[in-house]
Structures are given as structure tokens and as C-alpha cells.
N, C-alpha and C positions, 0 to 999 in steps of 0.2 A: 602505473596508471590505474585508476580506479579504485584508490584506497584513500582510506581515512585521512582531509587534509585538502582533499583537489577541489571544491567547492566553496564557495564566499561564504554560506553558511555555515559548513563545516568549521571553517576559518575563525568564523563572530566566534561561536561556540565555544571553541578551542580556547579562544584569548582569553572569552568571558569567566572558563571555570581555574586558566592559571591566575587572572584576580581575583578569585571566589566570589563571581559574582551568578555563579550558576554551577551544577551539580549535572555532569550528563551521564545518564546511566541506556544501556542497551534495551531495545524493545521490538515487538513487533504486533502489529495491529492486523488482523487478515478477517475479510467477508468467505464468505459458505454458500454456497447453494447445493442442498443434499434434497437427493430425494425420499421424500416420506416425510416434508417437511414443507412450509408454507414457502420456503426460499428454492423449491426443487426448481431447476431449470427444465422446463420441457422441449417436446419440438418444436422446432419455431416460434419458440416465445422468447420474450424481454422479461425480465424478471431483476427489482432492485434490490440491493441490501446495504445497508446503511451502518457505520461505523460510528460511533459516537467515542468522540478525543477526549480523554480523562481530563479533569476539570485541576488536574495537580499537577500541570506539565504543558509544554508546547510538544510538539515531536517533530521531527526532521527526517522526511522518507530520502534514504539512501538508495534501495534498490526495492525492484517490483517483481515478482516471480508469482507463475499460474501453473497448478498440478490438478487434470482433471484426470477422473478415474471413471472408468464405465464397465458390468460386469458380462464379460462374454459366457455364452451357453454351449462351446464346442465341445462339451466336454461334460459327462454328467456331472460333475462339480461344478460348481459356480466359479470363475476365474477372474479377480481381478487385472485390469487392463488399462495399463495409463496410454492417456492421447495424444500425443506428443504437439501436433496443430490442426488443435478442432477449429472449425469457421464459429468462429464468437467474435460480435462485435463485444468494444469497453467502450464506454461512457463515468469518465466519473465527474461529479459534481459538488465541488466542494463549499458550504457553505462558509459564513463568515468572512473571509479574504470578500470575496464576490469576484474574483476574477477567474476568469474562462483556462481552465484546464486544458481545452483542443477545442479544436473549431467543427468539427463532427466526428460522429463514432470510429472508433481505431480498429483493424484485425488485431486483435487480442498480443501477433505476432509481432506487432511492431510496437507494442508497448513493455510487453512482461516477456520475462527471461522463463525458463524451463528447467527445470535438473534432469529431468525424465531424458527428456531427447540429447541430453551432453551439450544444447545450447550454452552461451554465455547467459549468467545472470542481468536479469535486467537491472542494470544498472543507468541511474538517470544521470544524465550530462551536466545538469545542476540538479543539487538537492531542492526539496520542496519542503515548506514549513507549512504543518495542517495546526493551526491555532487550537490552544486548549477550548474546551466546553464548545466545540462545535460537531457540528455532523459533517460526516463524505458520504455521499453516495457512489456508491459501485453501480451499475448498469451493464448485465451482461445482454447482449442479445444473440440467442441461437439461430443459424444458419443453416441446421442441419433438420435430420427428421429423426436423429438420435436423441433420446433425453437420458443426460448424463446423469451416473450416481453422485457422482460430489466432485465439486468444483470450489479449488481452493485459490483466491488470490491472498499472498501477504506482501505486505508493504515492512522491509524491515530498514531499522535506524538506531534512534537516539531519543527518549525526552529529551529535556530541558526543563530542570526546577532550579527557579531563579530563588535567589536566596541575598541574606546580606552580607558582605566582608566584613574582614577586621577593623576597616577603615571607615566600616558606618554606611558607606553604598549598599543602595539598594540594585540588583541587577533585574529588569524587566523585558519583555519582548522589544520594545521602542527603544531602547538606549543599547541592546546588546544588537541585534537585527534591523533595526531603523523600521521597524514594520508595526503596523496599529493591529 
């Protein structure tokens, strides 16, 4: 369960590159919000960051994972300290497709996997395809009165560079995926 193969897009993918009509290599895309930076998440605030999809590839998010770090003062050192489930809503908004990602903001906990805590990786039930040359928007919003050092979300997978076979096909989003 939950390997390379279990999703229809996976699936397209897979067929598309044993006809050579696509090339999938590993990747991962991930938003920031660090403080001392215009993306810092404060307290109680909403704060976007926006992911811009390489213009040489589609990508296919396999799994979703969130590591936030905050630095405790117990100690005349400064100590790094991950948060296993901070109150963060997500929001992401994908453009291009134009279709609805969730129907309202998610606890962060029921969308993205953790390594910190030994949760399972957020792995999605079906993969999602983020089209090239477009933007996602990430949307985190804070619940807390804590403003986190740095808050990582990665979205890891697969491009997708379609290419053409021996046989003179051309492979595209539409004929490998059925999707515009």
C-alpha cells in the first residue's frame, strides 16, 4: 500500500514513459515561511506562499509533509524545537486546473504527514497533477499566539517531460492524462 503504482495517474505515467512518450524523474516542490522574512508566519495570522511549477514539466504530488521549527529559550542556548501538531489551518489554491482543492480551510493534521512526530507520511489517496507554468498557492493560517521560526511544507513526486518516441508520437498532458 502506498507505493509507486496505486494511483491512475501514477498508472498514465508509468505506461506513458514504457512507450517513450514521457520521461519521469523525482522531485519535490515545498513553500517556507521563516521568520525574518516577508513569508514569516506570525501570531494569528494568515500568511500566502506561492509555488510557481517549472514551465519544462507537469508534476504529480505523491505525498504532502509539514516540519515546523520554533526556537525555545529554556536554556541559555537557543534550542531548536519541532512541533509535532501546531493549530495551522492549509488553504491551497491551485491555479490553472481551476478546480477546488477542499471546500474550506483543513487542520494542517489532516492533510500533511509529519516525520518529527513518527506520524505516517502524508500520503494522498489519489495523486494530484499541478500543471506546468502555473502557480499553487499554500495558505497557512495561525491559531496560535506562537510565531513559528520556519515552517516547511513539501509536496514530494514526479515531473513529467513529455517527449517524442521512436515511432514519431508526440506524448502530452491530454493524450497521456486526458486532462487540458
Amino acid at each position: 500500500m502506498n507505493s509507486f503504482g496505486t494511483s491512475p495517474l501514477e498508472l498514465m505515467a508509468c505506461d506513458a514513459m514504457l512507450q517513450g512518450l514521457a520521461y519521469i524523474d523525482e522531485f519535490t516542490y515545498s513553500a517556507a515561511w521563516i521568520v525574518g522574512t516577508p513569508t514569516a508566519l506570525g501570531s494569528l495570522a494568515t500568511v500566502d506562499v506561492q509555488i510557481q511549477i517549472n514551465s519544462d514539466s507537469d508534476f504529480i504530488v505523491q505525498e504532502q509533509n509539514l516540519s515546523v521549527i520554533t526556537v525555545t529559550t529554556a536554556s541559555p542556548e537557543d534550542l531548536h524545537e519541532c512541533v509535532s501538531c501546531p493549530d495551522l489551518l492549509l488553504t491551497i489554491i491551485k491555479s490553472g486546473s481551476g478546480r477546488e482543492v477542499m471546500n474550506q480551510a483543513q487542520h494542517v493534521t489532516n492533510m500533511l504527514g509529519n516525520y518529527w512526530s513518527a506520524q505516517f507520511p502524508g500520503r494522498k489517496p489519489v495523486t494530484a497533477l499541478w500543471q506546468s507554468n502555473n502557480t499553487t498557492t499554500i495558505r497557512l493560517q495561525n491559531r496560535t499566539t506562537t510565531a513559528f521560526d520556519r515552517i516547511d511544507i513539501a509536496f514530494t513526486g514526479f515531473k513529467v517531460f513529455y517527449q517524442t518516441n521512436a515511432a514519431g508520437q508526440m506524448g502530452t498532458r491530454q493524450s497521456i492524462f486526458h486532462a487540458f
